[in-house]
VOPAGU-2260 file (C-alpha; in pm, 1 decimal, decimal comma):
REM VOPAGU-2260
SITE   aa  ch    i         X         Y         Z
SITE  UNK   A    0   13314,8    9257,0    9603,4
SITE  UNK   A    1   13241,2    9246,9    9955,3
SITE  UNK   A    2   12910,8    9229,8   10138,3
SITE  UNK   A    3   12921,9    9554,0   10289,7
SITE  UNK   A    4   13054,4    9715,7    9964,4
SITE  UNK   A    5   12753,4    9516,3    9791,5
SITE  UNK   A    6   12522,8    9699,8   10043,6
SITE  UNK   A    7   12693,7   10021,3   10004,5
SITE  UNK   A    8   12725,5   10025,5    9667,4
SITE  UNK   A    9   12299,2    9922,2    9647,8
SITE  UNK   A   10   12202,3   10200,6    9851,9
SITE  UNK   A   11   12356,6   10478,4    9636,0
SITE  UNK   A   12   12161,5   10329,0    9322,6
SITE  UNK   A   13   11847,3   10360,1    9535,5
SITE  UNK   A   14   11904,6   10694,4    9728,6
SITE  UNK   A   15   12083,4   10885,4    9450,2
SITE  UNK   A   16   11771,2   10903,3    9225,5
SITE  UNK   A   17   11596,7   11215,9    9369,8
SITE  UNK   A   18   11259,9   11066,8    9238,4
SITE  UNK   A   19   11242,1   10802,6    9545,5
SITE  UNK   A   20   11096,6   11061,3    9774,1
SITE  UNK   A   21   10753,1   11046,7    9561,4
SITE  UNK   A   22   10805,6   10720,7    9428,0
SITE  UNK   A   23   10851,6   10525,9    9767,7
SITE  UNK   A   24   10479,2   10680,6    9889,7
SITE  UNK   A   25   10304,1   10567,1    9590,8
SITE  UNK   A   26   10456,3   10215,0    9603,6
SITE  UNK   A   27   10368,6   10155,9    9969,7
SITE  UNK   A   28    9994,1   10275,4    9850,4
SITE  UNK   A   29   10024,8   10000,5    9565,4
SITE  UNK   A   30   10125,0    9745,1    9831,1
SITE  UNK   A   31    9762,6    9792,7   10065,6
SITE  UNK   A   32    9617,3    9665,3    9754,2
SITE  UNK   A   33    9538,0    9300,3    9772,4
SITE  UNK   A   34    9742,9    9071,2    9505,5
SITE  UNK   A   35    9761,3    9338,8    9223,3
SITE  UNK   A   36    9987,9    9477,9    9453,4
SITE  UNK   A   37   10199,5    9219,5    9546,0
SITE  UNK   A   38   10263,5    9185,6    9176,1
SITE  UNK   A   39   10315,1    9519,2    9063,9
SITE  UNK   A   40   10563,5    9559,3    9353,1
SITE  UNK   A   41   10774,8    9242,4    9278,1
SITE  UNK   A   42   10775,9    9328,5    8899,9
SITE  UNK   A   43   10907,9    9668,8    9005,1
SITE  UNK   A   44   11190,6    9492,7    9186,8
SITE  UNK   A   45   11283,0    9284,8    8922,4
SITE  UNK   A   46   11297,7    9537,6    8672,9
SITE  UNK   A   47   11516,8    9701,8    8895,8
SITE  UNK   A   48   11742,1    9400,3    8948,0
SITE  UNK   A   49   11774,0    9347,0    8585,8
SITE  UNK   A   50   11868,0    9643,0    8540,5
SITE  UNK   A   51   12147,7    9651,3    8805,7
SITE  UNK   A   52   12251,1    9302,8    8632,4
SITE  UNK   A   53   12336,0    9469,5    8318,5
SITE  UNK   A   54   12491,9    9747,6    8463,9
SITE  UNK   A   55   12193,9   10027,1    8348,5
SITE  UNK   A   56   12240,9   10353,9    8549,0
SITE  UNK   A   57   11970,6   10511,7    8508,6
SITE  UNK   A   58   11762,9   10539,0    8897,3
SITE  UNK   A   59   11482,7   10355,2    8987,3
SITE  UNK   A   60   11243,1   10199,1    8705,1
SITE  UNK   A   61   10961,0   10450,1    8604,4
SITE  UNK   A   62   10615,3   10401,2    8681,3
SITE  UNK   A   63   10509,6   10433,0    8279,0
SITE  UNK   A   64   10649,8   10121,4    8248,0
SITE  UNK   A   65   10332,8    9985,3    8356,4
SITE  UNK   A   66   10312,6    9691,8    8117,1
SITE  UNK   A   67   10658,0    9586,8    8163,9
SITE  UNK   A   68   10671,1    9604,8    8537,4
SITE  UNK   A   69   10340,3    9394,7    8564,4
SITE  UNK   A   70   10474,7    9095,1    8344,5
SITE  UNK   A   71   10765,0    9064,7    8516,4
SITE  UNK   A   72   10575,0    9077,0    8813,5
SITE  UNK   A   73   10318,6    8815,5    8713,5
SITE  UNK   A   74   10632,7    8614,1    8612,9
SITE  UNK   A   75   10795,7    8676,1    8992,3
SITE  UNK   A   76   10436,1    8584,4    9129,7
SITE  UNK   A   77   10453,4    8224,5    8950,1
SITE  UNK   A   78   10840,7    8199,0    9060,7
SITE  UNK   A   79   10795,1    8256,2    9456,3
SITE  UNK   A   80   10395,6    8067,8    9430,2
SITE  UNK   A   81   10664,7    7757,5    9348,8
SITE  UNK   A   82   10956,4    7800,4    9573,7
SITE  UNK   A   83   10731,2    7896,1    9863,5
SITE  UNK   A   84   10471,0    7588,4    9816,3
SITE  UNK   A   85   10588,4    7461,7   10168,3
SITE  UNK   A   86   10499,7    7749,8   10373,6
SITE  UNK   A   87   10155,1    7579,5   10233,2
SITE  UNK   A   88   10123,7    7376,0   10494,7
SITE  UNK   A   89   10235,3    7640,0   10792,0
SITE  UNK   A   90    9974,6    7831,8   10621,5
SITE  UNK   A   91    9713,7    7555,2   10660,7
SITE  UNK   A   92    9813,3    7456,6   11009,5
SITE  UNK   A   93    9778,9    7788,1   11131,9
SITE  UNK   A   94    9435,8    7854,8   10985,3
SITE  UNK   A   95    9303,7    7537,3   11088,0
SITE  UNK   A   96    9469,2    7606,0   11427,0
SITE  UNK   A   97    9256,2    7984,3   11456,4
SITE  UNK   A   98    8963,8    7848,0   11336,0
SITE  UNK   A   99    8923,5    7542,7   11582,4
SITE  UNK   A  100    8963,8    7837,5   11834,8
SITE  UNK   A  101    8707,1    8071,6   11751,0
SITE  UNK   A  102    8426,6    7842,6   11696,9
SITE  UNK   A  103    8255,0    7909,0   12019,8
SITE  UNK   A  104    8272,9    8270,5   11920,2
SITE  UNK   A  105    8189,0    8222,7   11579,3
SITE  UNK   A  106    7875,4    8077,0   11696,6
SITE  UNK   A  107    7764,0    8298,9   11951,4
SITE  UNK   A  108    7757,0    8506,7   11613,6
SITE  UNK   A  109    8038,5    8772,7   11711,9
SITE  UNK   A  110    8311,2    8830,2   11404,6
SITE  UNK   A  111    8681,6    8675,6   11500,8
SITE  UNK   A  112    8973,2    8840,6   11395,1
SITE  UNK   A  113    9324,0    8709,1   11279,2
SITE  UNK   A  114    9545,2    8678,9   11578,1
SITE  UNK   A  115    9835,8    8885,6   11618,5
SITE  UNK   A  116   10111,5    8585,3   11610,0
SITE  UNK   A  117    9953,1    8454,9   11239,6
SITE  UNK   A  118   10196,2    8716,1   11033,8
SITE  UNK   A  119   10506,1    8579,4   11216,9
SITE  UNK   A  120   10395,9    8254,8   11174,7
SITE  UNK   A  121   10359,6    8261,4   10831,1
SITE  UNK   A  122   10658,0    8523,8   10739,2
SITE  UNK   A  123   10895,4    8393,7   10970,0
SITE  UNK   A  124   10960,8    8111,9   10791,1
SITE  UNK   A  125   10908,2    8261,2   10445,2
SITE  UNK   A  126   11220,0    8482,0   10575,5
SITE  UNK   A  127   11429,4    8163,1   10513,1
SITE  UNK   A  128   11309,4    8107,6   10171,6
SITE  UNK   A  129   11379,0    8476,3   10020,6
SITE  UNK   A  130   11714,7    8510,7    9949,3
SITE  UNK   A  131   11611,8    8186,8    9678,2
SITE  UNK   A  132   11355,8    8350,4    9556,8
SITE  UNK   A  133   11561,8    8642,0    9511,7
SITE  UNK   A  134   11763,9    8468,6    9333,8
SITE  UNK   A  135   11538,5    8314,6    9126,4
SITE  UNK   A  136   11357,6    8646,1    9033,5
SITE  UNK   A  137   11701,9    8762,1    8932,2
SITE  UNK   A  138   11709,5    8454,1    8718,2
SITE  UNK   A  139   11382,0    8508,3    8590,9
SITE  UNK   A  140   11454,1    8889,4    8508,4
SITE  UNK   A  141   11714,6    8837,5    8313,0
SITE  UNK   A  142   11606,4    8581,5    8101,7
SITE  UNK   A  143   11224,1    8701,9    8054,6
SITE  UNK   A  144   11113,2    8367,2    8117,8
SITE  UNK   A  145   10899,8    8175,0    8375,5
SITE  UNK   A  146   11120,7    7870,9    8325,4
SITE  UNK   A  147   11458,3    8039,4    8420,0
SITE  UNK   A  148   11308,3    8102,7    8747,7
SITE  UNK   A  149   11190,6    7748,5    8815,5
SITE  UNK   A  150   11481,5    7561,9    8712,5
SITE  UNK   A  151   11685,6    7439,1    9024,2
SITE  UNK   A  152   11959,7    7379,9    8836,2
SITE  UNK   A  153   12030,7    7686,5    8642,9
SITE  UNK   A  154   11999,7    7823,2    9029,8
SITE  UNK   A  155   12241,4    7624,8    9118,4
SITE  UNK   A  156   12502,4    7721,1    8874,2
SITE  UNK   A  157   12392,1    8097,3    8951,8
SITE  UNK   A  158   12487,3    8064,4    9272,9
SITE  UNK   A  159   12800,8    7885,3    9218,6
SITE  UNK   A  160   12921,5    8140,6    8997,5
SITE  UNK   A  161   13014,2    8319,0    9315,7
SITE  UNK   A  162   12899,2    8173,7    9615,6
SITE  UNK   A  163   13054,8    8367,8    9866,4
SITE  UNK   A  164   12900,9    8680,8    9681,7
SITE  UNK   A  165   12572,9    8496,8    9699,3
SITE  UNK   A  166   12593,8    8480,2   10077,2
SITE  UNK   A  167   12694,9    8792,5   10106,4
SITE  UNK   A  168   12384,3    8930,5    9987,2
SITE  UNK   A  169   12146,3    8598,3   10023,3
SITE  UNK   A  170   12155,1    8776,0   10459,3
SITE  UNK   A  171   11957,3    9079,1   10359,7
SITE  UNK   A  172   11613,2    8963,3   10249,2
SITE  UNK   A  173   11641,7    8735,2   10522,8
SITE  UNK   A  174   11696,5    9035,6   10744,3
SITE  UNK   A  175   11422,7    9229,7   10539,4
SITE  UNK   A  176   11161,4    8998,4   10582,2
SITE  UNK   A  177   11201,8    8913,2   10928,2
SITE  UNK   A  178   11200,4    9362,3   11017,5
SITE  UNK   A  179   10874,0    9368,3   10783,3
SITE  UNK   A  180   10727,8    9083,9   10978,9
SITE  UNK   A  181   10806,7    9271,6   11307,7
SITE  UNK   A  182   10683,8    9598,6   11175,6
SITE  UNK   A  183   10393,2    9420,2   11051,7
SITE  UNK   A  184   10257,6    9267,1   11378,8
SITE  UNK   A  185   10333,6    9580,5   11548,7
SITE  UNK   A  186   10109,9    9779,5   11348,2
SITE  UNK   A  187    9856,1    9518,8   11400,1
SITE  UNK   A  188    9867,1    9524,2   11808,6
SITE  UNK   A  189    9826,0    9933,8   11753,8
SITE  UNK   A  190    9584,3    9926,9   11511,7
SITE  UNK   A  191    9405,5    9652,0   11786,8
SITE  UNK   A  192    9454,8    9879,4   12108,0
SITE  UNK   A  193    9360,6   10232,0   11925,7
SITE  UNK   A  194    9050,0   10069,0   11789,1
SITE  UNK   A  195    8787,6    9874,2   11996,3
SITE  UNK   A  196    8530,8    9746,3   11763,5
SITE  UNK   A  197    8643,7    9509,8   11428,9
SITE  UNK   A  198    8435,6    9706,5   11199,4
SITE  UNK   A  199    8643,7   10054,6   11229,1
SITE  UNK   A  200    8984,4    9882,4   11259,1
SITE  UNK   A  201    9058,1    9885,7   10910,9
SITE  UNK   A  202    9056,7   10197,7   10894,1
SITE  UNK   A  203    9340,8   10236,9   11140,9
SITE  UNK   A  204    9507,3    9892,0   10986,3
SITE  UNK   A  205    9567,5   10090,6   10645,6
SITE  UNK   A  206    9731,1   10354,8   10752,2
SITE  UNK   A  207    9972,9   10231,4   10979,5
SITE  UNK   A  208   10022,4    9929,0   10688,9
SITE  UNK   A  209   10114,0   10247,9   10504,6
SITE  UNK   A  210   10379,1   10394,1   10725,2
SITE  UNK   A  211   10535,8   10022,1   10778,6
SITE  UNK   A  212   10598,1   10047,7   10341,7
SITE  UNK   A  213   10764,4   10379,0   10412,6
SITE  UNK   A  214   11026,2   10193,1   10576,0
SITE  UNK   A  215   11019,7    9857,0   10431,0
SITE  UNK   A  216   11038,4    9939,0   10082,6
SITE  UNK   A  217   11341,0   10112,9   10041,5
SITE  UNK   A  218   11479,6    9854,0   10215,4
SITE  UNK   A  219   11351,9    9595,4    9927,9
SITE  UNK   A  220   11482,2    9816,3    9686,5
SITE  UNK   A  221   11845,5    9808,8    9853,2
SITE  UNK   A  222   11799,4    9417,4    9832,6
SITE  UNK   A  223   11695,3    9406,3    9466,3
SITE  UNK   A  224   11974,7    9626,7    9385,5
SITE  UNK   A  225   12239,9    9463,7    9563,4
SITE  UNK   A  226   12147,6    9110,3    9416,2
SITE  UNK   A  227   12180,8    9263,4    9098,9
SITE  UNK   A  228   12511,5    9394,9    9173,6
SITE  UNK   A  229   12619,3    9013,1    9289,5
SITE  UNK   A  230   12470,6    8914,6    8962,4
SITE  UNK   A  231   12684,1    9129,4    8770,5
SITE  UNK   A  232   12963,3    9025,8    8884,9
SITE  UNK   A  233   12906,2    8716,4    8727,8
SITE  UNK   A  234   12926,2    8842,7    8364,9
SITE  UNK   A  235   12531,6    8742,4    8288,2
SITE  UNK   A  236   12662,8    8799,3    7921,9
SITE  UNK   A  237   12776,5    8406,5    7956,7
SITE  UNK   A  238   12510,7    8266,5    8153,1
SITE  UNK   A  239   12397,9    7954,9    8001,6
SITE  UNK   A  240   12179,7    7791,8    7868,9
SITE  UNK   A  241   11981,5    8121,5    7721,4
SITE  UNK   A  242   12165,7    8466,1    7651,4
SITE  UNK   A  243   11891,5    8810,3    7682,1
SITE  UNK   A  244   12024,1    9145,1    7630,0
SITE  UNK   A  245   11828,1    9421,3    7792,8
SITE  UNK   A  246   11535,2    9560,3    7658,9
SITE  UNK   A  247   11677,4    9874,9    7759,8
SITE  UNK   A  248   11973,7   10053,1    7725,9
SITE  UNK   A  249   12171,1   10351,7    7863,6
SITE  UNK   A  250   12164,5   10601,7    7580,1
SITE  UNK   A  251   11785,9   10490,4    7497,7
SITE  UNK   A  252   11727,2   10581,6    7847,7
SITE  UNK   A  253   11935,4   10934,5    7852,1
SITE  UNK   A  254   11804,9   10997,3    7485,1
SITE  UNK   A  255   11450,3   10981,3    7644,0
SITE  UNK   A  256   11474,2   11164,7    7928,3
SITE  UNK   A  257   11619,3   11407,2    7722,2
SITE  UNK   A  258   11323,4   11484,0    7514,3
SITE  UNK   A  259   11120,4   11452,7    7861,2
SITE  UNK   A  260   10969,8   11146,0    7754,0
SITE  UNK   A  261   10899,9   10838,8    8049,0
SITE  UNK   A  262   11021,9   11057,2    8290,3
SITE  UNK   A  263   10747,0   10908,2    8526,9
């Protein structure tokens, strides 16, 4: 299948459940909060990636899936902590960097803030590291386990399953995290121009955070999707070395939605 069929293809899955208009809003909200949701939200993407893997039409994951979503999000948490570890030392550069600089404000006793170039320094270069991580949430996903996500080989073989499928997709999280990074720092030069004094900026910072997860996480949800798609077309039924079927199947799903049950 080709990239912009891939892409094509991942949008309709998103767009064609009518739910996304309500469920977008309250996963951008999720997002503002610190860690929990960061973890929520990349549960909720792998959920929805596994279920794209096994070929499970049935929209976007629902929200009463709480437990679910937030162990496969503590598991995606562990996976990308690993495969990111480099951006460790960016990370520490940087801060050192900003903190050598504000010491002759910090102790004339006024409170620094972050500069606007430490998101793109730190998210630029994660950019390059997502469409692995991707993949090894997909991994991870599928298999229910910490360990499928870690293992470099069993990426690896993923990948050369159907490589030019893999890099095909492997463009758009790229892509996605380099737009959020831009969106990102824009919203913090606003936030810094409409507001003059550090202690009422948040309160500008939140809601413009909010409009940027509008926009960015449909997009995430295209790129879930669409790895899942890639993923399928590598009949996950004979991935080695460890076989899961889903939890979840089509008729469970249609049989509860038919009784109105998880419809959230």
């Amino acid at each position: 299948m080709s990239g912009s069929r891939t892409l094509s293809r991942a949008a309709q899955l998103v767009f064609k459940d009518a739910s996304i208009w309500w469920r977008v809003p309250i996963l951008s909200l999720v997002q503002l909060v610190p860690l929990v949701g960061s973890i929520y939200g990349a549960g909720y993407i792998m959920v929805l990636m596994r279920d794209a893997t096994w070929g499970i039409d049935r929209g976007l994951p629902r929200f009463s899936e709480f437990d679910e979503i937030f162990k496969r999000g503590l598991t995606g948490f562990v996976v990308s902590l690993v495969w990111t570890l480099p951006i460790l030392f960016i990370v520490m550069v940087a801060t050192i960097f900003w903190v050598v600089s504000i010491l002759p404000l910090a102790m004339e006793g006024m409170t620094p803030q972050l500069p606007w170039w430490y998101t793109p320094v730190i998210a630029v270069p994660t950019a390059f590291f997502m469409p692995f991580v991707y993949a090894a949430w997909l991994r991870a996903a599928v298999y229910l386990k910490v360990s499928a996500g870690l293992s470099l080989s069993g990426l690896r073989e993923l990948v050369a399953r159907d490589k030019q499928g893999f890099w095909s997709v492997a463009w758009l999280p790229f892509a996605a995290g380099l737009l959020g990074s831009a969106l990102s720092t824009a919203s913090i030069l606003i936030s810094r121009v409409l507001v003059g004094t550090a202690s009422s900026l948040t309160l500008v910072q939140y809601p413009l955070s909010f409009l940027v997860g509008l926009i960015t996480v449909p997009i995430t949800l295209i790129v879930a999707s669409a790895y899942g798609l890639w993923a399928q077309g590598t009949n996950p039924r004979n991935w080695p070395p460890l076989r899961v079927e889903p939890q979840v199947t089509l008729s469970e799903v249609r049989g509860q939605t038919a009784v109105g049950e998880d419809v959230l």
